[in-house]
N, C-alpha and C positions, 0 to 999 in steps of 0.2 A: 697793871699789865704794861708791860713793857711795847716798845716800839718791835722791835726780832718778832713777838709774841703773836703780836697783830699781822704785821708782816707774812710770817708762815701760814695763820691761818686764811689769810685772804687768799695767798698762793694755792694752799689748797681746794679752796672753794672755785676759784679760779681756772686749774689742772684738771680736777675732779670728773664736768662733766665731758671735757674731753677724751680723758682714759677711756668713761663709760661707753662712749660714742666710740672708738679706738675698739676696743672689747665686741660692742656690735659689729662694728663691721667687718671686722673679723669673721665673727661669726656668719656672717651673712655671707661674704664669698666662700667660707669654706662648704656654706651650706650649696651655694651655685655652681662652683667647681663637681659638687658630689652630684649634682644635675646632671651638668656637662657629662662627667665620667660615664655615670650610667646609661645616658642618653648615647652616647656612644657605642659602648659596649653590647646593647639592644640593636643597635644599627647594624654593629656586624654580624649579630646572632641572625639577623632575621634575612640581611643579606645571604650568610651560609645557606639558610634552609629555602629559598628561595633558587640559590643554582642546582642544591640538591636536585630540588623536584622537578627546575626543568631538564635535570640531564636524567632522571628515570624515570619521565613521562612522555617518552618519545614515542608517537605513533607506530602499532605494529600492524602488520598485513600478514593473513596466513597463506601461507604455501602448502599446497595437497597434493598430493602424487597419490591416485589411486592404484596406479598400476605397482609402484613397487611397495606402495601401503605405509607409508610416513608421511606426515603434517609437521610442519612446525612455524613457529613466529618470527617474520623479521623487520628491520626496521624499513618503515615507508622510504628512507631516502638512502636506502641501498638497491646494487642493481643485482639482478639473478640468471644466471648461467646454466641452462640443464645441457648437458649433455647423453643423459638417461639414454635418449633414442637411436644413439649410435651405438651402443652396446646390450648382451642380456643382465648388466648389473647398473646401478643409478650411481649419477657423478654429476653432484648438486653444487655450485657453489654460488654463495652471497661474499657481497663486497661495497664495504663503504663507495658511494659513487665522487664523494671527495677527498679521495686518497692518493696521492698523487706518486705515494710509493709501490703502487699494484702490487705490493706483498701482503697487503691485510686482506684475510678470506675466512669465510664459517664454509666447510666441505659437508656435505654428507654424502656415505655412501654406503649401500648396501650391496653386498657380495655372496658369492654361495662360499661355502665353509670349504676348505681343503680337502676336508673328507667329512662320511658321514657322522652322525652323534657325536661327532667334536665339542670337549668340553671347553668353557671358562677359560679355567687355566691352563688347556692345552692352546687354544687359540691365542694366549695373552700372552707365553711363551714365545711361539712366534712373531710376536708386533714386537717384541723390543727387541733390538738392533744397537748394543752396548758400543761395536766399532765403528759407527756412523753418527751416534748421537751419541751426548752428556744428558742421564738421566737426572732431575733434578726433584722429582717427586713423583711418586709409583702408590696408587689408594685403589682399594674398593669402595663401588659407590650402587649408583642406580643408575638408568637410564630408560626414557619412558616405565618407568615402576617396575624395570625388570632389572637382578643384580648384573654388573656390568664393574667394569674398569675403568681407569684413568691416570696417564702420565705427563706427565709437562717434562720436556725437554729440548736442549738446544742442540741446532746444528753449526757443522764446521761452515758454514755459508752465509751465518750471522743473525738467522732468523729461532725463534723461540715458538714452541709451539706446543699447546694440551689439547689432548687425542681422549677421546671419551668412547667406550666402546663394546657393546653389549652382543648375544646371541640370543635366534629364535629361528625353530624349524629349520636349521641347519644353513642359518644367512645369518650374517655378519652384519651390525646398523655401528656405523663405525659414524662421531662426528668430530670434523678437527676445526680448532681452531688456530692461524699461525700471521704472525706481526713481527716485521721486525725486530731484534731486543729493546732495543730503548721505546718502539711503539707500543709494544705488548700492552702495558698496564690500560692505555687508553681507552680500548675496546672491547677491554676481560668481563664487565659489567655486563652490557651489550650481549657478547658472547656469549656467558652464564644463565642470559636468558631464556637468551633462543634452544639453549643446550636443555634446561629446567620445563620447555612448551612441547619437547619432542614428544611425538605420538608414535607410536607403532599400529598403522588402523588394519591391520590383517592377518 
Protein backbone atom coordinates (compact mmCIF):
# COMPACT_ATOMS: atom_id res chain seq x y z
CA UNK A 1 0.00 0.00 0.00
CA UNK A 2 1.18 3.02 -1.16
CA UNK A 3 1.83 6.37 0.65
CA UNK A 4 -1.72 8.31 -1.74
CA UNK A 5 -3.37 5.00 -0.38
CA UNK A 6 -3.07 5.50 3.16
CA UNK A 7 -3.16 9.11 2.75
CA UNK A 8 -6.96 9.02 1.34
CA UNK A 9 -7.99 6.72 3.65
CA UNK A 10 -7.05 8.56 6.89
CA UNK A 11 -8.58 11.70 4.94
CA UNK A 12 -11.63 10.01 4.90
CA UNK A 13 -11.87 8.58 8.32
CA UNK A 14 -10.86 11.86 9.20
CA UNK A 15 -13.89 13.96 6.93
CA UNK A 16 -16.27 11.24 7.63
CA UNK A 17 -17.50 11.96 10.97
CA UNK A 18 -17.77 15.45 10.15
CA UNK A 19 -20.08 15.11 7.00
CA UNK A 20 -22.29 12.89 9.56
CA UNK A 21 -22.37 15.61 12.06
CA UNK A 22 -23.00 18.28 8.93
CA UNK A 23 -25.96 15.91 7.84
CA UNK A 24 -27.40 15.98 11.64
CA UNK A 25 -27.41 19.21 11.87
CA UNK A 26 -29.04 19.83 9.25
CA UNK A 27 -31.39 17.85 10.04
CA UNK A 28 -31.93 19.24 13.39
CA UNK A 29 -32.59 22.82 12.33
CA UNK A 30 -34.73 21.92 9.62
CA UNK A 31 -36.58 20.05 11.97
CA UNK A 32 -36.71 23.61 14.49
CA UNK A 33 -37.42 25.83 11.79
CA UNK A 34 -40.66 23.37 11.04
CA UNK A 35 -41.24 24.27 14.94
CA UNK A 36 -40.87 27.81 14.57
CA UNK A 37 -43.19 27.77 11.32
CA UNK A 38 -45.91 26.00 12.86
CA UNK A 39 -45.67 27.48 16.15
CA UNK A 40 -46.36 30.46 14.22
CA UNK A 41 -48.92 29.82 12.02
CA UNK A 42 -51.12 28.44 15.38
CA UNK A 43 -50.36 31.94 16.84
CA UNK A 44 -52.18 33.54 14.07
CA UNK A 45 -54.89 31.04 13.96
CA UNK A 46 -55.70 31.38 17.37
CA UNK A 47 -55.17 35.14 17.39
CA UNK A 48 -58.05 35.20 14.39
CA UNK A 49 -60.44 33.26 16.41
CA UNK A 50 -59.97 35.16 19.44
CA UNK A 51 -60.96 38.93 17.80
CA UNK A 52 -63.55 36.88 16.17
CA UNK A 53 -65.33 36.20 19.41
CA UNK A 54 -64.62 39.17 20.94
CA UNK A 55 -66.39 41.33 18.31
CA UNK A 56 -69.71 38.69 18.28
CA UNK A 57 -69.83 38.60 21.94
CA UNK A 58 -70.88 41.97 22.67
CA UNK A 59 -73.27 42.54 25.43
CA UNK A 60 -76.91 42.93 24.16
CA UNK A 61 -79.79 44.70 26.15
CA UNK A 62 -83.44 44.25 25.05
CA UNK A 63 -85.63 47.08 24.00
CA UNK A 64 -89.76 46.56 24.49
CA UNK A 65 -92.16 48.99 23.29
CA UNK A 66 -95.39 47.46 24.48
CA UNK A 67 -97.39 50.16 23.12
CA UNK A 68 -96.43 49.78 19.57
CA UNK A 69 -95.65 45.77 20.12
CA UNK A 70 -91.87 45.36 18.96
CA UNK A 71 -88.71 44.12 21.00
CA UNK A 72 -85.55 43.91 19.82
CA UNK A 73 -81.55 43.44 20.87
CA UNK A 74 -79.07 46.20 20.96
CA UNK A 75 -75.62 46.56 21.86
CA UNK A 76 -75.11 47.73 25.81
CA UNK A 77 -72.66 50.45 24.54
CA UNK A 78 -75.13 52.16 22.18
CA UNK A 79 -77.41 54.99 23.08
CA UNK A 80 -81.27 55.06 22.23
CA UNK A 81 -83.64 57.71 20.97
CA UNK A 82 -87.50 57.16 21.02
CA UNK A 83 -89.24 59.40 19.74
CA UNK A 84 -92.47 57.12 19.57
CA UNK A 85 -94.38 59.77 22.02
CA UNK A 86 -94.49 62.57 19.76
CA UNK A 87 -96.35 60.88 17.32
CA UNK A 88 -99.42 58.04 16.70
CA UNK A 89 -96.49 55.97 14.71
CA UNK A 90 -92.76 54.69 16.53
CA UNK A 91 -89.45 56.33 15.44
CA UNK A 92 -86.74 54.19 17.32
CA UNK A 93 -83.41 54.91 16.80
CA UNK A 94 -80.02 53.20 18.25
CA UNK A 95 -76.58 54.41 17.62
CA UNK A 96 -73.13 53.48 18.30
CA UNK A 97 -72.25 55.99 21.29
CA UNK A 98 -68.55 56.27 19.74
CA UNK A 99 -69.37 57.42 16.46
CA UNK A 100 -68.08 60.46 15.93
CA UNK A 101 -69.79 60.66 12.40
CA UNK A 102 -73.60 60.71 13.91
CA UNK A 103 -74.52 58.99 10.41
CA UNK A 104 -74.30 55.34 11.83
CA UNK A 105 -78.08 54.41 13.24
CA UNK A 106 -80.42 51.13 13.41
CA UNK A 107 -84.24 53.04 12.98
CA UNK A 108 -87.30 51.26 13.56
CA UNK A 109 -90.39 52.22 12.66
CA UNK A 110 -93.91 51.23 12.63
CA UNK A 111 -96.42 53.18 10.50
CA UNK A 112 -100.25 52.53 9.45
CA UNK A 113 -100.23 51.37 5.90
CA UNK A 114 -101.54 54.02 3.04
CA UNK A 115 -104.44 52.24 2.75
CA UNK A 116 -106.31 49.28 3.96
CA UNK A 117 -105.32 45.50 3.06
CA UNK A 118 -102.33 46.84 1.30
CA UNK A 119 -100.30 44.11 -0.04
CA UNK A 120 -96.28 43.17 0.13
CA UNK A 121 -95.61 44.15 -3.05
CA UNK A 122 -97.94 47.01 -3.24
CA UNK A 123 -96.33 48.58 -0.16
CA UNK A 124 -92.71 47.59 -1.53
CA UNK A 125 -93.58 49.30 -4.72
CA UNK A 126 -93.92 52.37 -2.97
CA UNK A 127 -90.43 52.31 -0.80
CA UNK A 128 -88.34 52.27 -3.80
CA UNK A 129 -87.50 55.74 -4.93
CA UNK A 130 -85.24 54.78 -8.35
CA UNK A 131 -84.53 58.92 -8.67
CA UNK A 132 -83.24 59.53 -5.23
CA UNK A 133 -81.40 56.41 -4.72
CA UNK A 134 -78.83 53.69 -6.58
CA UNK A 135 -80.54 50.44 -5.75
CA UNK A 136 -77.76 48.02 -5.16
CA UNK A 137 -79.71 44.83 -3.97
CA UNK A 138 -83.60 44.24 -3.83
CA UNK A 139 -84.48 40.35 -1.91
CA UNK A 140 -87.27 38.68 -0.20
CA UNK A 141 -86.55 37.68 3.15
CA UNK A 142 -88.39 37.57 6.61
CA UNK A 143 -88.69 39.75 9.35
CA UNK A 144 -89.68 38.75 12.86
CA UNK A 145 -90.91 35.14 11.03
CA UNK A 146 -93.20 37.09 8.76
CA UNK A 147 -92.26 37.31 4.85
CA UNK A 148 -90.96 40.85 4.35
CA UNK A 149 -88.49 42.75 1.98
CA UNK A 150 -85.20 44.15 1.83
CA UNK A 151 -82.86 46.72 -0.09
CA UNK A 152 -79.45 48.06 0.26
CA UNK A 153 -79.01 51.26 -1.53
CA UNK A 154 -76.95 54.45 -1.81
CA UNK A 155 -77.71 57.84 -1.63
CA UNK A 156 -76.53 61.02 -3.73
CA UNK A 157 -75.51 62.30 0.04
CA UNK A 158 -72.79 59.58 0.43
CA UNK A 159 -74.48 57.43 2.88
CA UNK A 160 -75.31 53.58 2.05
CA UNK A 161 -78.16 52.02 3.55
CA UNK A 162 -80.42 48.27 4.00
CA UNK A 163 -84.10 48.92 4.81
CA UNK A 164 -85.67 45.57 5.92
CA UNK A 165 -89.40 45.77 5.84
CA UNK A 166 -92.47 43.77 6.60
CA UNK A 167 -96.58 44.05 7.09
CA UNK A 168 -99.09 43.09 9.83
CA UNK A 169 -102.69 44.36 10.42
CA UNK A 170 -102.36 47.04 8.13
CA UNK A 171 -98.81 48.61 9.87
CA UNK A 172 -95.84 48.69 8.35
CA UNK A 173 -92.52 47.44 10.92
CA UNK A 174 -89.96 48.85 8.67
CA UNK A 175 -86.05 48.55 10.07
CA UNK A 176 -83.23 50.64 8.62
CA UNK A 177 -79.96 50.50 8.88
CA UNK A 178 -77.49 53.40 7.37
CA UNK A 179 -73.47 54.26 7.53
CA UNK A 180 -71.60 56.12 5.72
CA UNK A 181 -70.12 54.22 2.56
CA UNK A 182 -66.92 53.48 3.56
CA UNK A 183 -68.43 52.81 7.29
CA UNK A 184 -71.00 50.52 6.18
CA UNK A 185 -69.23 47.16 6.50
CA UNK A 186 -68.17 47.99 10.09
CA UNK A 187 -71.55 47.84 11.78
CA UNK A 188 -73.51 45.28 9.18
CA UNK A 189 -72.76 42.27 11.71
CA UNK A 190 -73.98 44.33 14.64
CA UNK A 191 -77.00 45.48 12.52
CA UNK A 192 -77.82 41.97 11.20
CA UNK A 193 -78.42 41.15 14.42
CA UNK A 194 -80.37 43.30 15.99
CA UNK A 195 -82.52 42.98 12.51
CA UNK A 196 -82.43 38.73 13.07
CA UNK A 197 -83.89 39.46 17.39
CA UNK A 198 -86.78 41.74 15.94
CA UNK A 199 -90.03 40.72 17.60
CA UNK A 200 -93.33 41.80 16.54
CA UNK A 201 -95.14 41.22 20.38
CA UNK A 202 -98.84 42.15 19.21
Amino acid sequence: MNISHIYQRNLKIVILPFIILRVKLSKFLLFCLSIIIITSLLSVSLTGQQTTVAQTNSKFVTYDNPTFGVRIQYPSDWGRLDLSFLQQSADIDFYPLADTSLAKNVKIQVNNLPSRNMTLEEYTNSQINPLEERLLESNTTTLAGIPGYEIVFTSLQGLKTMQVWTIKNDKAYIITYVAQEEDYEKELQVAQKMIDSFEITK
